[in-house]
ROKEBA-737843 format. One record per residue (C-alpha): residue in three letters; x, y, z. Coordinates in steps of 0.1 Angstrom, whole numbers, plus 5000, padded with zeros to 4 digits. Example, Ala and Ser with C-alpha at 12.3 -4.5 7.8 and 13.67 -1.06 7.14 Angstrom:
Ala512349555078/Ser513749895071/
***
This chain:
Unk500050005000/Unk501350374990/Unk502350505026/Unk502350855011/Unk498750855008/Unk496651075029/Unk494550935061/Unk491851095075/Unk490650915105/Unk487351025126/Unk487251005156/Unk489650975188/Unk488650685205/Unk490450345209/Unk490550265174/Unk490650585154/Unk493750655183/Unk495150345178/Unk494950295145/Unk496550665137/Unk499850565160/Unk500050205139/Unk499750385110/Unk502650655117/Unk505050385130/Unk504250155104/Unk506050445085/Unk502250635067/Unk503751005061/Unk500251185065/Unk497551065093/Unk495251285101/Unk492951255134/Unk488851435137/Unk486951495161/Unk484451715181/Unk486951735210/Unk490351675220/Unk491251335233/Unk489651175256/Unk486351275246/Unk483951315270/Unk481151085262/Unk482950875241/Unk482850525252/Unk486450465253/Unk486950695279/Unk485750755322/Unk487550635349/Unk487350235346/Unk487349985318/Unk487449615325/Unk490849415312/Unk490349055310/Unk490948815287/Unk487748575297/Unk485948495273/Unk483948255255/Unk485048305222/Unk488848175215/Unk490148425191/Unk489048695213/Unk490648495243/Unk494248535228/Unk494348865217/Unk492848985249/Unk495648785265/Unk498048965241/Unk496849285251/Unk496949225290/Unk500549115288/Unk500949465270/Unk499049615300/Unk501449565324/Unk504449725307/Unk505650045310/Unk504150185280/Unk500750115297/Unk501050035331/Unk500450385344/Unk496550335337/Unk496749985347/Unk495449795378/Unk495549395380/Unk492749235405/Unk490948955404/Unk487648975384/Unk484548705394/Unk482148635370/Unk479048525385/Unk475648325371/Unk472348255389/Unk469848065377/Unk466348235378/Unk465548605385/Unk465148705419/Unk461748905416/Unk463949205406/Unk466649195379/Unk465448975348/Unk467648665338/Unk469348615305/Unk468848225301/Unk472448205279/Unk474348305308/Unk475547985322/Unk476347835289/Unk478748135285/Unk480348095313/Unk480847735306/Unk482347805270/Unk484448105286/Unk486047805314/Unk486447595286/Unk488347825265/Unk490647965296/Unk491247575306/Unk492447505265/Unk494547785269/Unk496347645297/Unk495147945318/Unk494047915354/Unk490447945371/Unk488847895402/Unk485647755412/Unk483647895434/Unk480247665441/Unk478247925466/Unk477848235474/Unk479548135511/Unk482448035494/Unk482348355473/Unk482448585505/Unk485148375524/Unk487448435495/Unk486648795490/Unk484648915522/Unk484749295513/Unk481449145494/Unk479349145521/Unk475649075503/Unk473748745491/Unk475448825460/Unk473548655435/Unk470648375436/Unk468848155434/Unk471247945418/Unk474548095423/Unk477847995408/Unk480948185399/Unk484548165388/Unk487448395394/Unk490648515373/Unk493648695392/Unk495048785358/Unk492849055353/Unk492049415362/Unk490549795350/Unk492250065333/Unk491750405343/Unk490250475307/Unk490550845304/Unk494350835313/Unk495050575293/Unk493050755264/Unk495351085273/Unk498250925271/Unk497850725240/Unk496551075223/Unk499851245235/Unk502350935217/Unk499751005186/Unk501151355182/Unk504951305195/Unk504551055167/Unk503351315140/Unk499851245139/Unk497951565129/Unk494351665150/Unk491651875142/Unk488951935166/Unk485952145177/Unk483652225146/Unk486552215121/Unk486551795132/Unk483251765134/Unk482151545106/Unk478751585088/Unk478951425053/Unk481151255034/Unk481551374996/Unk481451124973/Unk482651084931/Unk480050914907/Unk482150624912/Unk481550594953/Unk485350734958/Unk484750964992/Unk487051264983/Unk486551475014/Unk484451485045/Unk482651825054/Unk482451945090/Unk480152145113/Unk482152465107/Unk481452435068/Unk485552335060/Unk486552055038/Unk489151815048/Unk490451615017/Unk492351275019/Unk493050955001/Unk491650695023/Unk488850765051/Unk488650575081/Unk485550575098/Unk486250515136/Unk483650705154/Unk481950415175/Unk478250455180/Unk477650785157/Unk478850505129/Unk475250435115/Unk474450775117/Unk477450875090/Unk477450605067/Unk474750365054/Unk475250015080/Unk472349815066/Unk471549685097/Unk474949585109/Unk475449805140/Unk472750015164/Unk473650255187/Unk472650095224/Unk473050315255/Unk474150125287/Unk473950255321/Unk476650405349/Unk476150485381/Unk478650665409/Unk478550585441/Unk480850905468/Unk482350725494/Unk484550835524/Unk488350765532/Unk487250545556/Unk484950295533/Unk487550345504/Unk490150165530/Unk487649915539/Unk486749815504/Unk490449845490/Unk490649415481/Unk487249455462/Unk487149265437/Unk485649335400/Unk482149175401/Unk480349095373/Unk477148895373/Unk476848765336/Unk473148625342/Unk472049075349/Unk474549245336/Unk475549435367/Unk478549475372/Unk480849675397/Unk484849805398/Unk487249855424/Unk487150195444/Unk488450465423/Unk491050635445/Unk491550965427/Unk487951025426/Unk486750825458/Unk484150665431/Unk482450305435/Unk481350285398/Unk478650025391/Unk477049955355/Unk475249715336/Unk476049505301/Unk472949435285/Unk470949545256/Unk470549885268/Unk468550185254/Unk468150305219/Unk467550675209/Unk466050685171/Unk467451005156/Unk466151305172/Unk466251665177/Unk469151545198/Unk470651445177/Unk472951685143/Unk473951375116/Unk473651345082/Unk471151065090/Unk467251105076/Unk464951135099/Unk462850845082/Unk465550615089/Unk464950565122/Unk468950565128/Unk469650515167/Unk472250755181/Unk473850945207/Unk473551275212/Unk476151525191/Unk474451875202/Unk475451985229/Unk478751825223/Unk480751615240/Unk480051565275/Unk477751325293/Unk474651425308/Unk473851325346/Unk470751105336/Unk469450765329/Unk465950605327/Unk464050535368/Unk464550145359/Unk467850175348/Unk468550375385/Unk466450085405/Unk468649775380/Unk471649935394/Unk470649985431/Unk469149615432/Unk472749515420/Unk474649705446/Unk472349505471/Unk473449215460/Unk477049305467/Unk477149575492/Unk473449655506/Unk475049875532/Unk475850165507/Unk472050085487/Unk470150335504/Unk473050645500/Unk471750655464/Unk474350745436/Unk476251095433/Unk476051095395/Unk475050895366/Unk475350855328/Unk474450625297/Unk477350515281/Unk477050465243/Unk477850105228/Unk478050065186/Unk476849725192/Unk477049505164/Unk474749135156/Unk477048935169/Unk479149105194/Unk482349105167/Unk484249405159/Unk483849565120/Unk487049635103/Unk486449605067/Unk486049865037/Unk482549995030/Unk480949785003/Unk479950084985/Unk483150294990/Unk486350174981/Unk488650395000/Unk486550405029/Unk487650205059/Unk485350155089/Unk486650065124/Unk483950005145/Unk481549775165/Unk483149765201/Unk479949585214/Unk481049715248/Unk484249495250/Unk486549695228/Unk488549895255/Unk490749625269/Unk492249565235/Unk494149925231/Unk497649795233/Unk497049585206/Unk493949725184/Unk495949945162/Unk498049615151/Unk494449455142/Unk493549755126/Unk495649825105/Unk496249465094/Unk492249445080/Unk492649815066/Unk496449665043/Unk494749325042/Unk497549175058/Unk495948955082/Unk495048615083/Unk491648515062/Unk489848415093/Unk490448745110/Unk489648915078/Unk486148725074/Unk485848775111/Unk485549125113/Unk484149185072/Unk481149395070/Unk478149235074/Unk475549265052/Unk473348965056/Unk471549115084/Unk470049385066/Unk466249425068/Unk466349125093/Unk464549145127/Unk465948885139/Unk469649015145/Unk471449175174/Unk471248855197/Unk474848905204/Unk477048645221/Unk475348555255/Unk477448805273/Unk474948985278/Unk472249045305/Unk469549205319/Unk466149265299/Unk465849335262/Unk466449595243/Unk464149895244/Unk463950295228/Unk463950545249/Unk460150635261/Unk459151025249/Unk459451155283/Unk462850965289/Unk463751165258/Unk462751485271/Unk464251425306/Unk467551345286/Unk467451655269/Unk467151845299/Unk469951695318/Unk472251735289/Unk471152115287/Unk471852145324/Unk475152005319/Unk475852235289/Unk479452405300/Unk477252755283/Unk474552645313/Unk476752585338/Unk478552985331/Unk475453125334/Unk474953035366/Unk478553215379/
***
């Protein structure tokens, strides 16, 4: 491939950042980064204060490179961001009257042991929820039931995800990789030849930017940009932040990650620098058809789900009454002591989640010189030491055919109803668009959080 070329990447996420820093080492003279906001974006999904980094999982190719990547987490390239503790993944067997049950959730755990155990990797067993607490008793709830059963991984941890963002963003330009931000890297539209050849992306300020070859890396505003037929949908997933004292940040310092696959919930480690407990759930999450929200080249017909882009960039304290009352029942399964304090802040992080929980890193069908990097399904984070290597192998179609049909652009699930069943990861309920008031509510709290709201009240 002619490194001489010009690339224009949007977006500063995981993989538009990590692709740009491949692409400059692998010796590409002209890489060029867009966004609405400088590195780590605000309410991007590759950013906050904790990301999980584990290579459990239930699907071996993902397995290795994860394992890949946490061996790159620990050097000293990385290791800044980086925290190693053991993470438990938990399964029950029926609901308990207040968090629904994803029935696939034991059989993923199975596959996920099974894959670990092929690897020559080591688990433990752990057959009850007593045995659960005598092994990590800062978890002082019933943890989950009926039917409880978990296994645990000491070769995992979090990342302090906006630091590690910052950091990767500051190697991107020591390296020579070019940013544009604020309107001028705002992209709207895409011009295209009669051919299908994109020749420049337009911005929110009105400006051309021209290149040679476009990569599309702007995570769950993807469908919104460029025609996806169905292969990805913008999901929102909820976050909730929890103030404690220096007193319960000591006593909760060997806190495990917890992670109940059968729900979804999930909770990290205390966040020292912030005194944060963060708690979320991985399910199916919330979608948000395009919207007076919402400033995209995407038709309003097309029903296109997406995250906000005006006001930009910044995350707004709000998510839907069940989501709050999901994540309260799942701190009361872990810690009811801290239940009825209620959370400081909250926020719905965006997922470009895609039919079957793989990543997209394939050309367009229907522009040749358009790359798109996408499709993080929520698990993309942990593989930032080692994503740009990936990346950039499906853009020079280097890799091997497997990856390469791996991660292709699928376009068998257009018009089918049926898709977005993902990889039994998931849990909680289904799937569901934001009601008309939750809509309105949203709106609200991002105006309140508007940095033009918050000077008017100085």
């Amino acid at each position: 491939m002619d490194k001489s070329q010009r690339i224009v990447i949007i977006g500063a996420g995981v993989f538009g950042l990590s692709t740009a820093l491949r692409l400059v080492e692998e010796g590409y003279q002209s890489v060029t980064v867009l966004d609405r906001a400088v590195p780590p974006v605000p309410d991007g999904s590759s950013v906050d204060i904790s990301r999980v980094i584990r290579f459990d999982y239930g699907d071996a190719v993902y397995a290795r490179i994860a394992k890949e990547a946490f061996d790159l987490w620990k050097t000293p390239e990385y290791n800044e961001a980086f925290h190693q503790t053991p993470c438990m993944w938990v399964t029950q067997e029926a609901s308990n009257g207040i968090q629904t049950v994803q029935p696939r959730a034991q059989e993923y755990s199975r596959k996920t042991r099974d894959v670990l155990t092929a690897m020559g990797q080591t688990w433990h067993g752990l057959h009850s929820a007593e045995d659960a607490r005598r092994q990590f008793p800062t978890l002082s709830g019933p943890l989950a039931s009926p039917g409880f059963y978990a296994f645990y991984n000491e070769a995992a941890g979090w990342a302090d995800a906006g630091l590690a963002i910052a950091r990767l963003a500051s190697r991107c330009s020591a390296a020579g990789v070019s940013f544009v931000t604020g309107k001028n890297g705002q992209v709207v539209e895409f011009e295209k030849a009669a051919d299908g050849l994109i020749t420049a992306v337009r911005t929110a300020s009105g400006s051309r930017v021209v290149g040679d070859r476009f990569i599309v890396a702007t995570g769950a505003w993807t469908a919104s940009l460029v025609p996806a037929w169905n292969s990805m949908i913008a999901a929102a997933q909820i976050v909730g932040y929890l103030r404690l004292t220096p007193e319960e940040m000591a006593q909760l310092r060997d806190l495990p990650i917890y992670f109940n696959f059968s729900t979804g919930f999930f909770c990290f480690p205390v966040h020292e620098p912030t005194g944060y407990l963060k708690v979320a759930c991985h399910s199916y999450g919330y979608t948000n058809p395009y919207s007076n929200l919402n400033a995209t080249s995407a038709k309003k017909e097309d029903g296109v789900s997406a995250p906000p882009t005006i006001p930009p960039a910044f995350r707004a304290n709000y998510i839907p009454e069940d989501g709050v009352q999901r994540l309260l029942a799942g701190l009361k399964e872990i810690l009811p002591h801290l239940a009825d304090r209620g959370f400081e802040r909250v926020g719905l992080c965006w997922y470009n989640d895609t039919p079957t929980g793989d990543f997209i890193l394939d050309y367009h069908p229907e522009h040749r010189n358009l790359f798109i990097a996408t499709g993080g399904s929520g698990h993309a984070f942990k593989f930032l030491p080692v994503m740009g290597k990936y990346i950039v192998g499906c853009f020079e179609r280097s890799l091997t055919a497997d990856l390469l049909d791996k991660w292709r652009f699928p376009s068998e699930f257009r018009g089918r109803r049926d898709a977005f069943q993902g990889d039994g990861s998931r849990g909680g309920p289904e799937r569901r668009e934001l009601t008309a008031r939750e809509k309105e509510s949203f709106n609200a709290a991002l105006k309140a959080a508007s940095p033009l709201a918050k000077q008017s009240k100085l």
